[in-house]
ChimeraX commands (.cxc) that place a marker at each C-alpha (Angstrom):
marker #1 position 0.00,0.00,0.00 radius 0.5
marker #1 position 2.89,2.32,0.93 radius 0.5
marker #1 position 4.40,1.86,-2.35 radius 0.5
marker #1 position 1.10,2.43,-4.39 radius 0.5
marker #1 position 1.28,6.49,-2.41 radius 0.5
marker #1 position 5.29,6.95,-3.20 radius 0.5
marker #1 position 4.17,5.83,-7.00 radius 0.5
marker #1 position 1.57,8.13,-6.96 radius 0.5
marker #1 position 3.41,11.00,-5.92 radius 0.5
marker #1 position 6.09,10.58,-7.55 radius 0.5
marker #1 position 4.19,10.00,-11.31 radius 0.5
marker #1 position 1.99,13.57,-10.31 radius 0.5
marker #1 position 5.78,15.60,-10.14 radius 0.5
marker #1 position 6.99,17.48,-12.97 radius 0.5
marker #1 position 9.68,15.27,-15.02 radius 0.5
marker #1 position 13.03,16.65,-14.94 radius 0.5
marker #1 position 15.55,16.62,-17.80 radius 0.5
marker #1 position 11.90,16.07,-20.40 radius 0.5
marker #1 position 12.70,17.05,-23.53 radius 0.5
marker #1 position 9.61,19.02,-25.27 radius 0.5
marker #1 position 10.37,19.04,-29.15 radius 0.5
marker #1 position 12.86,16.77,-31.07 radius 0.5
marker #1 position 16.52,17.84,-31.08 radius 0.5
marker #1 position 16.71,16.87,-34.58 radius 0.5
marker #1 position 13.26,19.17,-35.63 radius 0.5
marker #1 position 14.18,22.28,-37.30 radius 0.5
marker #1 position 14.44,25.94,-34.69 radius 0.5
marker #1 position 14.60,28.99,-35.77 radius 0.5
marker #1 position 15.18,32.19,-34.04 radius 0.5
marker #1 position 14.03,35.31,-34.46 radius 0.5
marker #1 position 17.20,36.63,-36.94 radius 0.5
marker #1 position 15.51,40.22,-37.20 radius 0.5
marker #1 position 15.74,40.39,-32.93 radius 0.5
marker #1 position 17.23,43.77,-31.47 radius 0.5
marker #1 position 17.81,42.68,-27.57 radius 0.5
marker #1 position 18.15,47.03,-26.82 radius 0.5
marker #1 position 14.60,46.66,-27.29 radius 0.5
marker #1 position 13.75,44.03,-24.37 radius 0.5
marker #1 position 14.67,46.05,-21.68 radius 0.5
marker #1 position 12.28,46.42,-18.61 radius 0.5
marker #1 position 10.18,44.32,-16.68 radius 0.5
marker #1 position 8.49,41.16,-17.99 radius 0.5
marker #1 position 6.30,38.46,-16.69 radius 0.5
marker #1 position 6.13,34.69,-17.22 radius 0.5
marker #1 position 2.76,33.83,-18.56 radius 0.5
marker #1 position 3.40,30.72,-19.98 radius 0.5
marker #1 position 6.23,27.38,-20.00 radius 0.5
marker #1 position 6.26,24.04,-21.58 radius 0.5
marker #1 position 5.99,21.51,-18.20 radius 0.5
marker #1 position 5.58,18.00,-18.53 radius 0.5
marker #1 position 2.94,17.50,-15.90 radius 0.5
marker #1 position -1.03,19.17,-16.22 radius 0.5
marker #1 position 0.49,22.68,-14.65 radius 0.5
marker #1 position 3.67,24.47,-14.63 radius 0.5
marker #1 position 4.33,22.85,-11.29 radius 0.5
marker #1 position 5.46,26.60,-9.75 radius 0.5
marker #1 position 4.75,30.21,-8.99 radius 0.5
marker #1 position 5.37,32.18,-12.26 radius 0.5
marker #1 position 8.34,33.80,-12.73 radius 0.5
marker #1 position 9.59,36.98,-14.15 radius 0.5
marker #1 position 12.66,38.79,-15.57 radius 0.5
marker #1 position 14.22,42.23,-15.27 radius 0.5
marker #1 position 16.44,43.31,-17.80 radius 0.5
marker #1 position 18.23,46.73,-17.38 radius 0.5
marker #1 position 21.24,48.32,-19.34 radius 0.5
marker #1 position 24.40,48.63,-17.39 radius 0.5
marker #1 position 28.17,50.23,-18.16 radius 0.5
marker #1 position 29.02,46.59,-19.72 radius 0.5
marker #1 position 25.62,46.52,-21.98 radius 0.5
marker #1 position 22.25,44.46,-21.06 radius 0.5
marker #1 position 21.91,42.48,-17.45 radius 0.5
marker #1 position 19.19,40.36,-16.45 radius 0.5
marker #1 position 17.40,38.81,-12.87 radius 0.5
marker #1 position 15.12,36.39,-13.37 radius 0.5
marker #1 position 13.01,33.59,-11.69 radius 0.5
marker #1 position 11.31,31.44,-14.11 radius 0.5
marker #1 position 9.43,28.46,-13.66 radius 0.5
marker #1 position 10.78,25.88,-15.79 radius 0.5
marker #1 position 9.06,22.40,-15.92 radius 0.5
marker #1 position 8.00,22.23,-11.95 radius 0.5
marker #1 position 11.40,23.58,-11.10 radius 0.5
marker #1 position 12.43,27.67,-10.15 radius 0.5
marker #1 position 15.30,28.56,-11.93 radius 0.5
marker #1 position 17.18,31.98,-11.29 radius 0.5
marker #1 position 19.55,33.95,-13.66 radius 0.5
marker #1 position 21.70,37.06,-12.93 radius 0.5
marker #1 position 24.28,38.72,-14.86 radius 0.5
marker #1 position 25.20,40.13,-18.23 radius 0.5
marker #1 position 22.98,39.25,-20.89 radius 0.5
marker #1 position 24.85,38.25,-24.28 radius 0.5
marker #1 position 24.17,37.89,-27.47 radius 0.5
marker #1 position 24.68,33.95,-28.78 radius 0.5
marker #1 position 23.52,34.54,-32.36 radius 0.5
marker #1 position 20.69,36.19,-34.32 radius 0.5
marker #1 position 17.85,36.17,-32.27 radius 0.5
marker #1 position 20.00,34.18,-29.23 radius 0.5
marker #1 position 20.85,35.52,-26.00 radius 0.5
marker #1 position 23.36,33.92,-24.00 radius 0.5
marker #1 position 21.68,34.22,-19.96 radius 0.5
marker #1 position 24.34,33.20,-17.36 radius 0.5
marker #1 position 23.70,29.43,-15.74 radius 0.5
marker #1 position 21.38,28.80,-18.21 radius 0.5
marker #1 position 21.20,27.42,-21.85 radius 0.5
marker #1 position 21.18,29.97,-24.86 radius 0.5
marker #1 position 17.59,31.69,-25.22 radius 0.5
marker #1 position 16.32,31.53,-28.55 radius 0.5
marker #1 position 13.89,34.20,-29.10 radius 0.5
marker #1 position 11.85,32.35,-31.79 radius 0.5
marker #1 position 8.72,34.71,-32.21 radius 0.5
marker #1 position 8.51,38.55,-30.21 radius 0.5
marker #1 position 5.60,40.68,-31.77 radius 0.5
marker #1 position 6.16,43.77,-33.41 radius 0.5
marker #1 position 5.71,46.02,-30.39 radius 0.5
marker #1 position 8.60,43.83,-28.43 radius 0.5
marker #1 position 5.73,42.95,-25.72 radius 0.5
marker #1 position 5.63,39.06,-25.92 radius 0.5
marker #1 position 8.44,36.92,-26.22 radius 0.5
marker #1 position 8.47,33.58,-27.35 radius 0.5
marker #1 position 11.69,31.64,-25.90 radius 0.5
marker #1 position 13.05,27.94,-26.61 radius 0.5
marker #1 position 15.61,25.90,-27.08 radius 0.5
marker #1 position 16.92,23.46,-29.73 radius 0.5
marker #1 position 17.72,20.65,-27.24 radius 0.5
marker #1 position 14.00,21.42,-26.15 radius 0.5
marker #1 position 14.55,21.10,-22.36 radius 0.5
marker #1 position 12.54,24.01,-21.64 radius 0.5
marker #1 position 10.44,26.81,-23.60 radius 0.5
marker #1 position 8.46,30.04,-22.01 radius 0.5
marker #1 position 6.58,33.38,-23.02 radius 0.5
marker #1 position 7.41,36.55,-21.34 radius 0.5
marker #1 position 5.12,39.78,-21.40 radius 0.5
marker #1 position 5.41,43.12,-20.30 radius 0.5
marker #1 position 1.45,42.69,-19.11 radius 0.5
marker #1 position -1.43,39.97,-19.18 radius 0.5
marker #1 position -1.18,38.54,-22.37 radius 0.5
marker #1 position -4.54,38.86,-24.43 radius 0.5
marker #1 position -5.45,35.75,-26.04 radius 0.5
marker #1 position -4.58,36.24,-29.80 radius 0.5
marker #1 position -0.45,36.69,-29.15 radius 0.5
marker #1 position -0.40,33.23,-26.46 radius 0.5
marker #1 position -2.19,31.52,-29.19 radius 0.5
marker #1 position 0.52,33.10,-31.61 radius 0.5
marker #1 position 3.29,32.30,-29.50 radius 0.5
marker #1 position 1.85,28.55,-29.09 radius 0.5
marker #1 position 1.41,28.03,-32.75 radius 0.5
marker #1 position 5.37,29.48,-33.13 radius 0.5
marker #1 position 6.62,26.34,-30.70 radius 0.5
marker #1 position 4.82,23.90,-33.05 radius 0.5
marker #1 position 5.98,25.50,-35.93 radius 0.5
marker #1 position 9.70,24.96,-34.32 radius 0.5
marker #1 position 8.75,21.23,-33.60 radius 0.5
marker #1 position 7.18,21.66,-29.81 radius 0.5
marker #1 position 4.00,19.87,-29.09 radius 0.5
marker #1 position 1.56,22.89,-28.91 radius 0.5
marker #1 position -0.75,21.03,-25.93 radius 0.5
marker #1 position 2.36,21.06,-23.81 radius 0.5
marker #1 position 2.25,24.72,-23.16 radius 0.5
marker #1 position 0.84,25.59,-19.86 radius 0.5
marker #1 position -0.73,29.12,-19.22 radius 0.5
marker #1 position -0.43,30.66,-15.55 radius 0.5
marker link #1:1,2 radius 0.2
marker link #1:2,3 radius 0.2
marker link #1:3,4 radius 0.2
marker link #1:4,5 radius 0.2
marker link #1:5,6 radius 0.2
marker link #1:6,7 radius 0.2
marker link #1:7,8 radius 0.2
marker link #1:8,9 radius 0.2
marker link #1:9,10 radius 0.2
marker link #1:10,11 radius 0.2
marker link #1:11,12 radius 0.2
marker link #1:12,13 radius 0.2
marker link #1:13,14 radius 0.2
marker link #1:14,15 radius 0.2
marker link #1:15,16 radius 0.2
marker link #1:16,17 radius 0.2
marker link #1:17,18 radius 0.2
marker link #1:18,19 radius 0.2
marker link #1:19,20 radius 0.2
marker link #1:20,21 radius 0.2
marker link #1:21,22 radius 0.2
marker link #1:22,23 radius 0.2
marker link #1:23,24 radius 0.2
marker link #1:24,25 radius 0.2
marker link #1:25,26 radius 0.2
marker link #1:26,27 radius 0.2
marker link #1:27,28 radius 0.2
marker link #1:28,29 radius 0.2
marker link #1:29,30 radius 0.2
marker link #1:30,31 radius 0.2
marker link #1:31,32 radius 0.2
marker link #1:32,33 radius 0.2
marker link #1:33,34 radius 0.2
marker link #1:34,35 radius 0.2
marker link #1:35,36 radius 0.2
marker link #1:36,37 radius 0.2
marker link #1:37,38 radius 0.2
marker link #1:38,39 radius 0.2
marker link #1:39,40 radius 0.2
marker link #1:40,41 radius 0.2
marker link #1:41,42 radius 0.2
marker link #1:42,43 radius 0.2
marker link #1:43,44 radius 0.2
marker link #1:44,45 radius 0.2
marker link #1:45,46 radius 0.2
marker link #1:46,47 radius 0.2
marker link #1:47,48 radius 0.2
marker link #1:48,49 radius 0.2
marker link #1:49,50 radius 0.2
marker link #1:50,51 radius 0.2
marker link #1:51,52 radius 0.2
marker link #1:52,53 radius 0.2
marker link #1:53,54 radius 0.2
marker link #1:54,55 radius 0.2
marker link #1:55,56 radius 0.2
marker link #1:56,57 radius 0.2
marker link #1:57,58 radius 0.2
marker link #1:58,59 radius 0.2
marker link #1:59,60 radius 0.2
marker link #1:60,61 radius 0.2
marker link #1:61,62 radius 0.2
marker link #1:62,63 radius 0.2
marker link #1:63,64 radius 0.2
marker link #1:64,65 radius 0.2
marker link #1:65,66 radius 0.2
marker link #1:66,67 radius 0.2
marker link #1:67,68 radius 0.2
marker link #1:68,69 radius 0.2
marker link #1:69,70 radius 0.2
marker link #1:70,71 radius 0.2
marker link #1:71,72 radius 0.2
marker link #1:72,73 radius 0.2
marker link #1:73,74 radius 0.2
marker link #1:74,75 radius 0.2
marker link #1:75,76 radius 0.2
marker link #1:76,77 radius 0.2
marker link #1:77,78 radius 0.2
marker link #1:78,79 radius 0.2
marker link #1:79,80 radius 0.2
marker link #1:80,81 radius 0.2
marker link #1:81,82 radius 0.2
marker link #1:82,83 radius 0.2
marker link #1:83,84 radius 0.2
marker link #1:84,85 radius 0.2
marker link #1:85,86 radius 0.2
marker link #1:86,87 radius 0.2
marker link #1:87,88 radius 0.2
marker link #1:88,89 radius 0.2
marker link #1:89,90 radius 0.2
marker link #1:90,91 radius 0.2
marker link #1:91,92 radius 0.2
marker link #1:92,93 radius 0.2
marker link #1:93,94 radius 0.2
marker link #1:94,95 radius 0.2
marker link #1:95,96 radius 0.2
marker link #1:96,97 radius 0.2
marker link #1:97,98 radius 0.2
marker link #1:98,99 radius 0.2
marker link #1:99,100 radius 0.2
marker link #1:100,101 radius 0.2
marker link #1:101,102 radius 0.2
marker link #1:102,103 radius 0.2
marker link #1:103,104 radius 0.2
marker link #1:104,105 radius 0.2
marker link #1:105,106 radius 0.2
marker link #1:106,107 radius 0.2
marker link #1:107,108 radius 0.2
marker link #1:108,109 radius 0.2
marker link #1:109,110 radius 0.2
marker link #1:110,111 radius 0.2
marker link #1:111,112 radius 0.2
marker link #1:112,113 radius 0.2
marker link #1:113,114 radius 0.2
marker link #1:114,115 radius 0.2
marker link #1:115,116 radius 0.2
marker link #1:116,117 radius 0.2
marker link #1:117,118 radius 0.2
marker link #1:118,119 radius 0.2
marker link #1:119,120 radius 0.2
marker link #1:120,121 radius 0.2
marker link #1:121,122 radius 0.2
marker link #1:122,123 radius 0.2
marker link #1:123,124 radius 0.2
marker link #1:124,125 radius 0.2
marker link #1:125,126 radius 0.2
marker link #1:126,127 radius 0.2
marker link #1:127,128 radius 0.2
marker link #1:128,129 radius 0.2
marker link #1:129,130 radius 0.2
marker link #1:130,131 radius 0.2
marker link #1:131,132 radius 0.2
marker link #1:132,133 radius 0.2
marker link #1:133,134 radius 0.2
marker link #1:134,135 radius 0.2
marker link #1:135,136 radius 0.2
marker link #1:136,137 radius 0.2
marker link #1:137,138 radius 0.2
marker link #1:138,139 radius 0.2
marker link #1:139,140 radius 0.2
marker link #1:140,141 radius 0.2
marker link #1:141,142 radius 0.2
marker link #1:142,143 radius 0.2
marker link #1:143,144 radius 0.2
marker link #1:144,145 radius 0.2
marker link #1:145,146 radius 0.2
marker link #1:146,147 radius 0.2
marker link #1:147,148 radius 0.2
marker link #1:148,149 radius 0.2
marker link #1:149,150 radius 0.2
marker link #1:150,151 radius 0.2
marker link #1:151,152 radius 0.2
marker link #1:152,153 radius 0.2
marker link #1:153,154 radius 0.2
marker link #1:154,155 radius 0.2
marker link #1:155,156 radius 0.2
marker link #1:156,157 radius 0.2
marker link #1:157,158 radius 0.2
marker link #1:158,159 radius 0.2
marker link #1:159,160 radius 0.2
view
């Protein structure tokens, strides 16, 4: 009986190291990206997680310019599991920013007034969307159908 409860615990947490697209499905980031233009405050409205929720508080990010160019502090929720970033924010590649203790963020969609931002990963171990506000319905559904189109299973996206 007591192993029936551990099993059932343990199958309701988030999966760690769950890949959510093919590694070997095209990506494609965002070559016509400017990062100047992401500075500010933005809030996690959305991450690929394994389980039926993100499995944490939302998360955020603060990006600010310093003498050295852009820095970021963020919290994110990533697949059940808070993950924090701090430090100068690089640039990896067209549309790539290279975030300290993390892997590269590919920015693969941001709408035209740089207030949603789409971010994944070609290994596929994790994917988000940012906004500067509460996201209206018509750019999450844009940013879900962008993760497909880069070989993420659309369903897997979990609103907060």
């Amino acid at each position: 009986m007591t192993v029936l409860a551990l099993a059932a615990c343990v199958s309701s947490a988030p999966q760690r190291g769950t890949a959510f697209r093919p590694a070997s499905a095209g990506i494609w980031s965002a070559a016509a990206f400017v990062p100047a233009r992401i500075e500010g405050s933005w809030r996690q409205v959305a991450a690929y997680a394994a389980g039926d929720r993100p499995g944490c508080a939302p998360g955020g990010a603060e990006i600010t310019r310093g003498a050295g160019g852009l820095q970021i502090s963020a919290r994110l929720c990533l697949n059940g599991r808070e993950v924090r970033a701090s430090g100068p924010l690089g640039q990896a590649g067209p549309g790539r920013l290279a975030v300290p203790g993390m892997a590269d963020w590919w920015v693969i969609w941001v709408d035209s007034g740089y207030r949603t931002l789409a971010v994944a990963t070609p290994d596929g171990s994790f994917g988000f969307v940012l906004d500067r506000g509460a996201i209206p319905p018509d750019r999450l559904t844009a940013a879900a159908e962008i993760f497909e189109f880069n070989g993420y299973a659309k369903a897997g996206l979990r609103p907060f």
